[in-house]
C-alpha positions in Angstrom: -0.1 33.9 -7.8 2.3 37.1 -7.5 4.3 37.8 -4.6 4.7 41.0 -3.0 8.2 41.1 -3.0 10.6 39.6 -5.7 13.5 37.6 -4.8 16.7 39.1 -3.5 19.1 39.7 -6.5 22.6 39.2 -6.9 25.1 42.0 -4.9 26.2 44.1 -8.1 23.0 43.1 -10.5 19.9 44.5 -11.4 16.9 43.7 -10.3 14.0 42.9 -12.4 10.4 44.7 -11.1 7.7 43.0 -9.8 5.5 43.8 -13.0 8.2 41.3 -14.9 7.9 38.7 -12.2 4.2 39.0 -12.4 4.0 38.7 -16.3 6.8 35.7 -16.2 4.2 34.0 -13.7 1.4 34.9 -16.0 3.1 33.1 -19.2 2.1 29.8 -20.8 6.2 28.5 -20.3 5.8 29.0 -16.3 2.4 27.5 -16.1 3.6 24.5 -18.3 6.4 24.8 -15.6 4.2 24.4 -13.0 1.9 22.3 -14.3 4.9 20.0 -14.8 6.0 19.7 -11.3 2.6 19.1 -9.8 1.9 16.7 -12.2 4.6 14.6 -10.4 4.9 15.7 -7.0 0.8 15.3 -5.9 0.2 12.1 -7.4 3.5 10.8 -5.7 3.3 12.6 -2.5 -0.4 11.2 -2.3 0.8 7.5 -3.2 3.3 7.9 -0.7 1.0 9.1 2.0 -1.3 6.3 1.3 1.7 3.4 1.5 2.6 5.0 4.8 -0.6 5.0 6.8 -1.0 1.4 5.2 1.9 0.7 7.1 0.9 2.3 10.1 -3.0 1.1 10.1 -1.3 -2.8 9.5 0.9 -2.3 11.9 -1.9 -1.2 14.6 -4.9 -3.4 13.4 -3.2 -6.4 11.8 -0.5 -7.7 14.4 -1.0 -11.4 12.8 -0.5 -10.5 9.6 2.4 -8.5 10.5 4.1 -11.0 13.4 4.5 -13.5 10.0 7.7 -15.0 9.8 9.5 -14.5 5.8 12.6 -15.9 6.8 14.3 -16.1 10.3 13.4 -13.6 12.3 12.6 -11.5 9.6 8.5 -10.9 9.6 6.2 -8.8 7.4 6.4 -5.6 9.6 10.1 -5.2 9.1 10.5 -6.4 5.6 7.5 -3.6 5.2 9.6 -1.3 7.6 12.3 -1.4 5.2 10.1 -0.9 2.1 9.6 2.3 3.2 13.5 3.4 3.3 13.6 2.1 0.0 10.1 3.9 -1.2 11.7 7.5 -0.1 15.0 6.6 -1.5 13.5 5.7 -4.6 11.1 8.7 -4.8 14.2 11.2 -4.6 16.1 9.9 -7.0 13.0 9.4 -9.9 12.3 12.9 -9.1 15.8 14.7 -9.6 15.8 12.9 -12.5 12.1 14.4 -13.6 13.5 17.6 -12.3 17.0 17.2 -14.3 15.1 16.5 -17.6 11.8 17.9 -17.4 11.7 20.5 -14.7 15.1 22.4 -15.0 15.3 23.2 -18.6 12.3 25.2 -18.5 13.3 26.9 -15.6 16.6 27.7 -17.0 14.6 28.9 -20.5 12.5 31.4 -18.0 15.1 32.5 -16.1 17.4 33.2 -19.1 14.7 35.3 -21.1 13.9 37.4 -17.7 17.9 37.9 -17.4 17.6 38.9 -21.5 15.1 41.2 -20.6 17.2 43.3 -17.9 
């Protein structure tokens, strides 16, 4: 998909066109790029959508199971509640990892051939 309008450059550095934008978008490296990131982020972002409205549909339909005592006053619904802190936080971190190993490489390869190609 090619934008109309490239991205701002640096003050005091060229610019590339939008034909070189267009033909980086075009390459194998940036769909494998692409591919790469969605690959990740739309399975996960789908998982996590589904665990949340779990959450929410137990919370609104299954009051018993919830109201179930673990320990204390601890029940299901918060020890679930929690889970959910702990999903996100662990969702960030696995993907600036994937992002640090898999995702930023590339994107440095791209961006230094375009900046080779000025």
């Amino acid at each position: 998909m090619a934008t109309e309008t490239p991205p701002p450059a640096t003050p005091g550095t060229p610019r590339p066109a939008t034909e070189e934008f267009t033909e980086v978008q075009q390459s194998a490296d940036f769909r494998e790029l692409r591919r790469a990131h969605r690959s990740f982020a739309f399975p996960l972002t789908a998982a996590f959508i589904a665990w949340y409205l779990l959450y929410v549909l137990l919370s609104n339909y299954a009051g018993g199971f919830m109201a179930t005592k673990v320990a204390g006053n601890v029940n299901v619904a918060l020890v679930l509640g929690l889970a959910q802190f702990l999903t996100t936080f662990l969702i960030a971190w696995w993907y600036a990892r994937h992002a640090a190993t898999r995702l930023d490489p590339r994107a440095a390869a791209i961006k230094s051939r375009m900046e080779e190609a000025e």
